[in-house]
C-alpha positions as CSV (number, residue, x, y, z in Angstrom):
1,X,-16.6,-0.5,15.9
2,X,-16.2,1.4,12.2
3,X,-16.7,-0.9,9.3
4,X,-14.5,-0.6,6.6
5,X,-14.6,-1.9,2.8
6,X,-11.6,-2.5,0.9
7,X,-12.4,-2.9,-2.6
8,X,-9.5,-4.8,-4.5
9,X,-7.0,-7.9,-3.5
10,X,-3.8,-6.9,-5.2
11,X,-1.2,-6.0,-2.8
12,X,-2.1,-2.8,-1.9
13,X,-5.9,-3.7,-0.6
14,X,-4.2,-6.8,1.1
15,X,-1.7,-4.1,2.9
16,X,-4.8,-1.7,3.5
17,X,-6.7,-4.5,5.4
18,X,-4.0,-5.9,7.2
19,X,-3.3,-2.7,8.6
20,X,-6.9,-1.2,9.3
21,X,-7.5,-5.2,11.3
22,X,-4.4,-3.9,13.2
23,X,-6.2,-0.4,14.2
24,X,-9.2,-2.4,15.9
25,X,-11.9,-1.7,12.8
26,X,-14.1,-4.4,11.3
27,X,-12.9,-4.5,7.6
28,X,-14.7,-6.7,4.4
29,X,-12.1,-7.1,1.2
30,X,-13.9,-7.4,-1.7
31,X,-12.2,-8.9,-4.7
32,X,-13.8,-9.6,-8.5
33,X,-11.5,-12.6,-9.3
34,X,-11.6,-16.4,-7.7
35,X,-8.2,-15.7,-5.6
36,X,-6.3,-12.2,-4.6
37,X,-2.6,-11.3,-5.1
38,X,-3.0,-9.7,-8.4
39,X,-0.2,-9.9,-10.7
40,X,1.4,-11.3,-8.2
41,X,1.6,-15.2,-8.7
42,X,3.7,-18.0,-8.0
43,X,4.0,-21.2,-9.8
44,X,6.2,-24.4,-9.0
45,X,6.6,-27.2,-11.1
46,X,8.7,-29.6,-12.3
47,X,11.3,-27.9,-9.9
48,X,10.8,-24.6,-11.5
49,X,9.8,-22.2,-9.8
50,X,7.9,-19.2,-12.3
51,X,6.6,-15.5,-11.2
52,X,4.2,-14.5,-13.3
53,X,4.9,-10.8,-12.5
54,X,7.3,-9.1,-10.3
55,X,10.4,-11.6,-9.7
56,X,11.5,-8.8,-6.5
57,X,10.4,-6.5,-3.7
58,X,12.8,-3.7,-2.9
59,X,13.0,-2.7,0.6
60,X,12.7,1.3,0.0
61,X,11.0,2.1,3.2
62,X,10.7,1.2,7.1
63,X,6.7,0.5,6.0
64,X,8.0,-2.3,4.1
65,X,10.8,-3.8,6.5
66,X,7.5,-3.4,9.3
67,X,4.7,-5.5,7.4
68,X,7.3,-8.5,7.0
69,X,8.2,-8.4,10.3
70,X,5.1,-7.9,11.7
71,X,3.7,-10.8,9.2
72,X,6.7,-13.1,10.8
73,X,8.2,-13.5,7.5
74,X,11.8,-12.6,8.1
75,X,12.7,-16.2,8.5
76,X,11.0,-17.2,5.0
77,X,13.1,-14.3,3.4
78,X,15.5,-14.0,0.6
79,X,18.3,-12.2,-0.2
80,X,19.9,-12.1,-3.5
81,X,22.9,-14.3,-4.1
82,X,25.8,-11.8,-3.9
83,X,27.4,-12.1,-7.1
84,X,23.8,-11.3,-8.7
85,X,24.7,-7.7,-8.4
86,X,25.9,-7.4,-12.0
87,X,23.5,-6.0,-14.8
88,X,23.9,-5.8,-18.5
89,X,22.4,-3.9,-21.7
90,X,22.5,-5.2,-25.0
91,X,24.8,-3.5,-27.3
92,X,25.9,-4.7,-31.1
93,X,24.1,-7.7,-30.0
94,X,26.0,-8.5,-27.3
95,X,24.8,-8.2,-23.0
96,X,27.4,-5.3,-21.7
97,X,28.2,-4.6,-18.1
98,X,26.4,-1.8,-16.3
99,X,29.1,0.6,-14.4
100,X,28.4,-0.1,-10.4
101,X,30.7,2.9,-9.9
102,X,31.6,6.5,-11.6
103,X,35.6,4.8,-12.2
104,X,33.5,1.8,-13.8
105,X,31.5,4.0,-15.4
106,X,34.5,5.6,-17.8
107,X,36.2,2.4,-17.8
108,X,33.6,0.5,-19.3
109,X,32.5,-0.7,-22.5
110,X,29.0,0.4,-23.0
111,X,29.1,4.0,-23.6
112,X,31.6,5.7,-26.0
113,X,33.8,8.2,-24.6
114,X,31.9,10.8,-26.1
115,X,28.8,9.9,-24.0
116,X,31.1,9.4,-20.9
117,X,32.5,13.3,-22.0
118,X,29.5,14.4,-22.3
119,X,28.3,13.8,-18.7
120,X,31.2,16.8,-17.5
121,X,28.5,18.9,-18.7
122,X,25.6,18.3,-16.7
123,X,26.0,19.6,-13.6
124,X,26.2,23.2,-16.0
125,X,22.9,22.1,-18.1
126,X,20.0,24.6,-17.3
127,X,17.0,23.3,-15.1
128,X,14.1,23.7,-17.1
129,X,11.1,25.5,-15.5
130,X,9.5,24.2,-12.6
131,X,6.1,24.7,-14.6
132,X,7.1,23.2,-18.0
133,X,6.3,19.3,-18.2
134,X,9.0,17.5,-20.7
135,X,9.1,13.9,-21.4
136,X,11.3,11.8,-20.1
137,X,13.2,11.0,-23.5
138,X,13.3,15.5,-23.5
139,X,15.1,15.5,-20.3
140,X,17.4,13.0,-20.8
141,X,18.2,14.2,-24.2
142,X,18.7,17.9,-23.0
143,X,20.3,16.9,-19.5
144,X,23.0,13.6,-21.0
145,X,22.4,13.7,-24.5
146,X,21.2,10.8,-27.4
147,X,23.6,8.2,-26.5
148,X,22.2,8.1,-23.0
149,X,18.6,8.2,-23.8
150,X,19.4,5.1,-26.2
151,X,21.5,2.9,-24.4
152,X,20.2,3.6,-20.5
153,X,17.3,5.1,-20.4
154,X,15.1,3.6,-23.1
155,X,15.7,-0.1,-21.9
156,X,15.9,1.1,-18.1
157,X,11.9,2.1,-19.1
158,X,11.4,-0.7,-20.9
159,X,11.8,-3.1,-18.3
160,X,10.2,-0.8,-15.3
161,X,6.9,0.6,-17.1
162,X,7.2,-1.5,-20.4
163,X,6.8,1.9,-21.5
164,X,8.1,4.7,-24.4
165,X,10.4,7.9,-22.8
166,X,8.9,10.0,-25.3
167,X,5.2,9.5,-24.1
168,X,6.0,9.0,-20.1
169,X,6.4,12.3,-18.3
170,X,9.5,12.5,-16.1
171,X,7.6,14.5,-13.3
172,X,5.2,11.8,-13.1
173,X,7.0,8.7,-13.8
174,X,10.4,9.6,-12.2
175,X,9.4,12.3,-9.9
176,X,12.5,11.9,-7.5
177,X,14.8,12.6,-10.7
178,X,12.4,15.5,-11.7
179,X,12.9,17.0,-8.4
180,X,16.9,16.8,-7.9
181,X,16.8,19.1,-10.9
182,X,14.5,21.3,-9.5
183,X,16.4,21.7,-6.6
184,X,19.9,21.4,-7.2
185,X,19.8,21.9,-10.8
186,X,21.6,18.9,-11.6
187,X,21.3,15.5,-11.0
188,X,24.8,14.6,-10.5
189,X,24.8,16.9,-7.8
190,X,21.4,16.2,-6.2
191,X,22.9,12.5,-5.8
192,X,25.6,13.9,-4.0
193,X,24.2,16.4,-1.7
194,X,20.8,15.0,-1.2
195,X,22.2,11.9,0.2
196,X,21.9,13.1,3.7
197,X,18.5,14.1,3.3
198,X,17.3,10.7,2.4
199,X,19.5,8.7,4.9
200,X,17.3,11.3,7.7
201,X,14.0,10.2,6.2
202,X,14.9,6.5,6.0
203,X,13.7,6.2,2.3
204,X,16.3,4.2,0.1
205,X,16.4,4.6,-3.3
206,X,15.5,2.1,-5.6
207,X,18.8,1.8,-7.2
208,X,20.1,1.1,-3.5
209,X,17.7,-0.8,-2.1
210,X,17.7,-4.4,-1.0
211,X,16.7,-6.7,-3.1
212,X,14.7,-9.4,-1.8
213,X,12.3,-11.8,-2.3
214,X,10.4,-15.9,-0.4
215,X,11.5,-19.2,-0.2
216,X,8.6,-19.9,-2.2
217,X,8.5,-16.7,-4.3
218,X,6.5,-13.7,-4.1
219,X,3.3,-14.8,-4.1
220,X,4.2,-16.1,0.3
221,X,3.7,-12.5,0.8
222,X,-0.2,-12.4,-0.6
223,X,-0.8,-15.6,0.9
224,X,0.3,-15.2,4.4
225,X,-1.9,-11.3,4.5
226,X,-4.6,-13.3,2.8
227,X,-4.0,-15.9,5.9
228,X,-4.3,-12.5,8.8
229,X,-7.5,-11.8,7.1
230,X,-9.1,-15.2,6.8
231,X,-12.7,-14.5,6.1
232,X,-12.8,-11.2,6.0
233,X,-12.1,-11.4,2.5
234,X,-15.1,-12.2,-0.2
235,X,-13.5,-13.7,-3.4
236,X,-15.5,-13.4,-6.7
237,X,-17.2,-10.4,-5.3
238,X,-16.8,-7.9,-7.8
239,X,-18.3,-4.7,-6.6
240,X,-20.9,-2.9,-8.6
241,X,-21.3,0.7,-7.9
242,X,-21.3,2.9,-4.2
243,X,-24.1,4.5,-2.4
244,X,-24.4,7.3,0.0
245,X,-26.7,5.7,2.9
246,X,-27.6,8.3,5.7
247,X,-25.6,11.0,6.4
248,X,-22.2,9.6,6.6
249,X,-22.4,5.8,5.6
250,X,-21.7,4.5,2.6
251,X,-23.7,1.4,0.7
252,X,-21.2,-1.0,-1.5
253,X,-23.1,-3.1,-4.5
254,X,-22.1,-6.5,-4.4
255,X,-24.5,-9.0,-6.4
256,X,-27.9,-8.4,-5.0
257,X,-26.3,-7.6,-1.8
258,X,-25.6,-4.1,0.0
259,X,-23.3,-3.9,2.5
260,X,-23.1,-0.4,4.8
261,X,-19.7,0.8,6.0
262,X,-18.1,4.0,7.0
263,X,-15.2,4.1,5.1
264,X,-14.2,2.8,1.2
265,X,-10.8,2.3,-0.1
266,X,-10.6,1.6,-3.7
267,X,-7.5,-0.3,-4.8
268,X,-8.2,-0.9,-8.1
269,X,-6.9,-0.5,-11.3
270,X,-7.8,2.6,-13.2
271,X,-10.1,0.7,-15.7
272,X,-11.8,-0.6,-13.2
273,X,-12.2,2.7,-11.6
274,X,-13.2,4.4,-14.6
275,X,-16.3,2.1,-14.3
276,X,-17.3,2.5,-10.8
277,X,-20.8,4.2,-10.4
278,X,-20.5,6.5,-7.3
279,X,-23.5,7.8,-4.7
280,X,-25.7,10.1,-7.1
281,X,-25.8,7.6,-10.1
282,X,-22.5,9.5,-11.5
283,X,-19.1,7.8,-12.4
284,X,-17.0,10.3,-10.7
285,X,-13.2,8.7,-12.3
286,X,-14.5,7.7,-15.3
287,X,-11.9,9.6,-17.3
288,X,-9.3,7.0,-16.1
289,X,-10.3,4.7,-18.9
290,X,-7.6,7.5,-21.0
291,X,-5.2,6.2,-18.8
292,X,-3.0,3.5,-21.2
293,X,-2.5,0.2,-20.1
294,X,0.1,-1.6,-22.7
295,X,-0.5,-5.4,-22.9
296,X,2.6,-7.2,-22.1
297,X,3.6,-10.8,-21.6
298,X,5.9,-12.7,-18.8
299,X,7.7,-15.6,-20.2
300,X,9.4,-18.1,-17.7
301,X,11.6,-20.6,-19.5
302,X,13.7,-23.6,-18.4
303,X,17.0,-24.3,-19.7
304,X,19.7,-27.3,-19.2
305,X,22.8,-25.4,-18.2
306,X,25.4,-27.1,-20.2
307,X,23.2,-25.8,-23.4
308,X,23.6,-22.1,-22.1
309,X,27.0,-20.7,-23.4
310,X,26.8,-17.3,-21.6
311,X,27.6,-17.7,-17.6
312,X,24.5,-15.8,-16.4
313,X,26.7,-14.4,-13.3
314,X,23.9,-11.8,-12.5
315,X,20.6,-9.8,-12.2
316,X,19.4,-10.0,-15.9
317,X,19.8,-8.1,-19.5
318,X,17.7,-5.2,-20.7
319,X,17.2,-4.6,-24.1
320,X,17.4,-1.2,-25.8
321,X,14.8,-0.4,-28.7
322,X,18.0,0.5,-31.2
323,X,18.8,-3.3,-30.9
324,X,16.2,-4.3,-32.7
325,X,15.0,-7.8,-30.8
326,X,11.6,-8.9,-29.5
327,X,12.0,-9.0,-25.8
328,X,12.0,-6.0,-23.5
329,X,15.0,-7.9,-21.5
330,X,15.4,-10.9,-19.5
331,X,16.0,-11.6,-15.6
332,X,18.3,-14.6,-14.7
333,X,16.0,-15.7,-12.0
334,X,17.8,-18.8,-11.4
335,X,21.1,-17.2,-10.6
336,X,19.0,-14.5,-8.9
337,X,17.7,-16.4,-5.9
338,X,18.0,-20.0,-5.0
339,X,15.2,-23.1,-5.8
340,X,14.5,-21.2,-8.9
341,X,15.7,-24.2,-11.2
342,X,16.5,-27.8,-10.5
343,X,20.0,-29.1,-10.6
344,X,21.6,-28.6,-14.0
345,X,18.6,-26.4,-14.9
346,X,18.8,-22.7,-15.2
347,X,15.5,-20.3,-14.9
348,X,15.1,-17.2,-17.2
349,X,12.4,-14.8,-17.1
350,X,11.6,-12.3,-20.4
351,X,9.1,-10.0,-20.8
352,X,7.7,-9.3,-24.3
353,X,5.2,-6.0,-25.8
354,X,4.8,-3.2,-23.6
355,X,4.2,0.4,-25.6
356,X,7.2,-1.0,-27.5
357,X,5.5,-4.0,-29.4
358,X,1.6,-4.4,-28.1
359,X,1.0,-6.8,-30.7
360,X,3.5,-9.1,-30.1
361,X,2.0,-9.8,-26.8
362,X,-1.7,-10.2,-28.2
363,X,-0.1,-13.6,-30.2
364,X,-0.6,-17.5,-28.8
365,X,1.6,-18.8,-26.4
366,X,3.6,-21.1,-28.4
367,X,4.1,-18.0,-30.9
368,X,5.2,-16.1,-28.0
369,X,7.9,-18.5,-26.2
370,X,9.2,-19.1,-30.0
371,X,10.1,-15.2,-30.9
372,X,11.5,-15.6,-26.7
373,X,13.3,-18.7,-27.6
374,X,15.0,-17.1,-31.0
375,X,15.9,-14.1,-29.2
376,X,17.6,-16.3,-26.0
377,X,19.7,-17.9,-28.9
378,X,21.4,-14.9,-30.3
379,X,22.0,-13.0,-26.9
380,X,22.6,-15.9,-24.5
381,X,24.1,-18.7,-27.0
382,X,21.6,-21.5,-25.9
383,X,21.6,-24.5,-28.1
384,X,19.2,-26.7,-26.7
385,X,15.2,-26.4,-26.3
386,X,13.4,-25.3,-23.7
387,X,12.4,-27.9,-20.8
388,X,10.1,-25.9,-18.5
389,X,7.6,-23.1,-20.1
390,X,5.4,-20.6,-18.5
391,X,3.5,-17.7,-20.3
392,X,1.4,-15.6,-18.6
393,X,-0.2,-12.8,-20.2
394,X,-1.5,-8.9,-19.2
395,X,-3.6,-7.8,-21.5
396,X,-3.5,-4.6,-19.6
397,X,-0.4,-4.7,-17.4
398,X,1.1,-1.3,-16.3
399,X,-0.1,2.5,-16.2
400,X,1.5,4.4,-18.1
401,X,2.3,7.8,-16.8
402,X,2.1,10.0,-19.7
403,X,2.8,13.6,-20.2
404,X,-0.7,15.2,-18.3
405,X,-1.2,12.7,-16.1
406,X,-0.9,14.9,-13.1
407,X,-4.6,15.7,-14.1
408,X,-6.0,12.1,-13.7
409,X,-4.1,12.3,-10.0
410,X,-5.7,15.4,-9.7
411,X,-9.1,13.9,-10.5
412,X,-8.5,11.1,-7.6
413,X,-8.2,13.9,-5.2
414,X,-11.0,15.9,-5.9
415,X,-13.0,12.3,-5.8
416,X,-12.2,11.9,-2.3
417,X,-12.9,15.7,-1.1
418,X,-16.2,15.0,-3.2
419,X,-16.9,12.0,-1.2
420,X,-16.0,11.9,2.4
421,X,-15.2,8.4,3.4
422,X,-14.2,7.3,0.1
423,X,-10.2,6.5,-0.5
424,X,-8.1,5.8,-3.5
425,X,-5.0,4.0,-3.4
426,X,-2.9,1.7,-6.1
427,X,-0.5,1.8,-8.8
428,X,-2.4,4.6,-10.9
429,X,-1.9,6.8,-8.2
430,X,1.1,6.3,-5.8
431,X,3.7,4.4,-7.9
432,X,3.9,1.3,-10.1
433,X,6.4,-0.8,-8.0
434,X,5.7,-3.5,-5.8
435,X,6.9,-1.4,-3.1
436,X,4.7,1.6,-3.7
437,X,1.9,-0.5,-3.8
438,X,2.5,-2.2,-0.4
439,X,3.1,1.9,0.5
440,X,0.3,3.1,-0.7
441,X,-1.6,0.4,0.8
442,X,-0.1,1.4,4.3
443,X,-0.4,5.2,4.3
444,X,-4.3,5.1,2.8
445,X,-4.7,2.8,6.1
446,X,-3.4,5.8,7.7
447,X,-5.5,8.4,5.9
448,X,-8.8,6.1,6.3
449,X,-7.7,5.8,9.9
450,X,-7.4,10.2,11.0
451,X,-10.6,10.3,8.7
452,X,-12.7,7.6,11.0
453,X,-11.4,9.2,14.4
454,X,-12.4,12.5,13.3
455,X,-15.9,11.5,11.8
456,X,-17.0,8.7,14.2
């Protein structure tokens, strides 16, 4: 039987080993820290209920809607109450309904009608070249105009990446929206005729997936893979460098230890990467350290509802830089999902720093759910103090994928030609979404999977 190492217990290593256990192979999951999950945590007290990182998993693929099944979690499952559908930006101070439809889209308040006009004209803007990299703030700027890049685009980035449109690159970060351009020259139309193209492959788009998430939050997800692996995993194991034993075995550095195994996936952070010393002494990634990692901070806050002047009838609030507040934006979890808050209670969620305002996430708790707190005040009309709080910091929280970064993907590819048997997977490759981790996690199963029936 081929051993395999899994080096990482986020979700994508958990996915990894869940699904190489499934393919018959003997598999170790070696994780640095004293529990695995990664950002994803769950904490309940109080009758709160507070996730430390993502608050949802969309359902973009069949890989996804497979591993819950298979992991029997369908009855533990979640779907969003209905009328959380609604989403709102801040303008002049104020949270503004997000159009759900092109008639709600002109008939709304949150663009002026010269924005709305000028969205006639993009189905006639130029593609660029498919050989020119722009940023993301370039494209939209070219493609929609200022208006859009203010008041969409910049807090839409905000609160996925925590990130700046003028340092991200839109072929990296948003390659689906780079590529309707590049083949319909517009993305207006690449939403109407590539429809059918995606409804064949049985991807969804992230805009239309299913939200959903546990009974118990997020975190039942890590803890019942964790479960299917049992002792399989090693906890505080943090790996210290790879070595080539034999022709086509590979030695893994643990402590004094050295474990031989056939195959290595590596589903770790790019930092961590960056440090890894591979067979031959070399550190074969270590120009992943460039990759930026902004520190940002999730702030879970109770509320009494009679205190809370706005109605929180939906998905949350995102924050556009021109505004000029603290937070990045701020998910109503409580009227989100169910058993978030306890009765008379509501549950929000903020995030704070990001490429935005590092330093603001860097500060002490208590200075951090204060700036939260003033900021809830203006937006929300809250009157009262906060009865539940829950800060958990990143110091280095989300890739950011920069103008160039196709290079550093590059690099992760010519590492594993370099060294057969050795795997990269994660969100500094494939995607920073819960769902493309869990994805990534499935299909580098697959890859390890050919490459062991071809080898062995």
């Amino acid at each position: 039987m081929s051993r395999v190492a899994v080096i990482g217990g986020g979700i994508t290593g958990l996915t990894a080993a869940h699904r190489l256990v499934e393919q018959g192979y003997e598999v170790s999951l070696f994780e640095a820290a004293d529990r695995v999950g990664g950002v994803i945590q769950t904490i309940r007290r109080d009758g709160f209920l507070a996730e430390c990182g993502p608050n949802t998993l969309l359902e973009t693929s069949p890989k996804i809607s497979q591993l819950l099944k298979d992991l029997d979690l369908e009855k533990r499952r979640l779907d969003p109450n209905p009328d959380s559908d609604a989403r709102y930006i801040l303008r002049k101070g104020e949270p503004t309904a997000m159009a759900s439809s092109p008639l709600g889209f002109f008939t709304g308040k949150l663009f002026t009608w010269r924005a709305k006009l000028a969205l006639l004209r993009e189905p006639f803007v130029r593609a660029s070249p498919s050989n020119a990299e722009e940023s993301l703030a370039e494209f939209v700027k070219r493609r929609l105009g200022q208006e859009f890049l203010d008041y969409a685009i910049n807090p839409f980035v905000a609160g996925i990446y925590a990130g700046d449109p003028d340092q991200l690159s839109v072929r990296e970060s948003f390659p689906k929206i780079w590529e309707l351009e590049q083949k319909y020259g517009s993305l207006i139309k690449g939403q109407i005729y590539g429809a059918k193209e995606r409804r064949r492959s049985g991807v969804i788009s992230k805009d239309r997936a299913p939200k959903l998430s546990f009974d118990d939050g997020l975190q039942v997800l890590t803890d019942r893979l964790a479960e299917t692996l049992g002792d399989r995993i090693r906890l505080a194991s943090p790996v210290k460098g790879l070595d080539r034993v034999g022709e086509n075995k590979i030695g893994v550095k643990v402590a004094d230890e050295i474990g031989t195994f056939d195959s290595v996936l590596l589903a770790m952070p790019a930092y961590r990467l960056a440090e890894l010393e591979f067979p031959g002494g070399e550190r074969s990634l270590s120009e992943l350290n460039e990759i930026i990692y902004p520190p940002v901070a999730s702030v879970v806050l109770g509320f009494k509802k009679d205190e809370v002047a706005h109605s929180l009838a939906g998905f949350g609030t995102l924050n556009p830089e021109v505004e000029k507040v603290k937070t990045l934006g701020t998910i109503f979890s409580s009227s989100l999902f169910p058993g978030r808050a306890p009765e008379g209670c509501v549950t929000l969620t903020s995030y704070v720093g990001g490429m935005r305002s590092p330093d603001l996430a860097m500060q002490s708790s208590e200075e951090i759910v204060a700036l939260t707190v003033e900021d809830l005040r203006a937006i929300y009309g809250i009157d009262g103090e906060p009865v539940f709080e829950q800060v958990f910091p990143y110091p280095k929280a989300i890739p950011q994928y920069g103008v160039g970064y196709g290079r550093f993907r590059d690099l992760m590819t010519h590492c594993e030609a370099d060294h057969p048997g050795i795997f990269v997977a994660g969100h500094c490759r494939d995607g920073i979404s819960l769902a493309d981790s869990i994805v990534s996690g499935a299909e580098a199963a697959e890859r390890i999977g050919g490459y062991l029936d071809q080898t062995f």
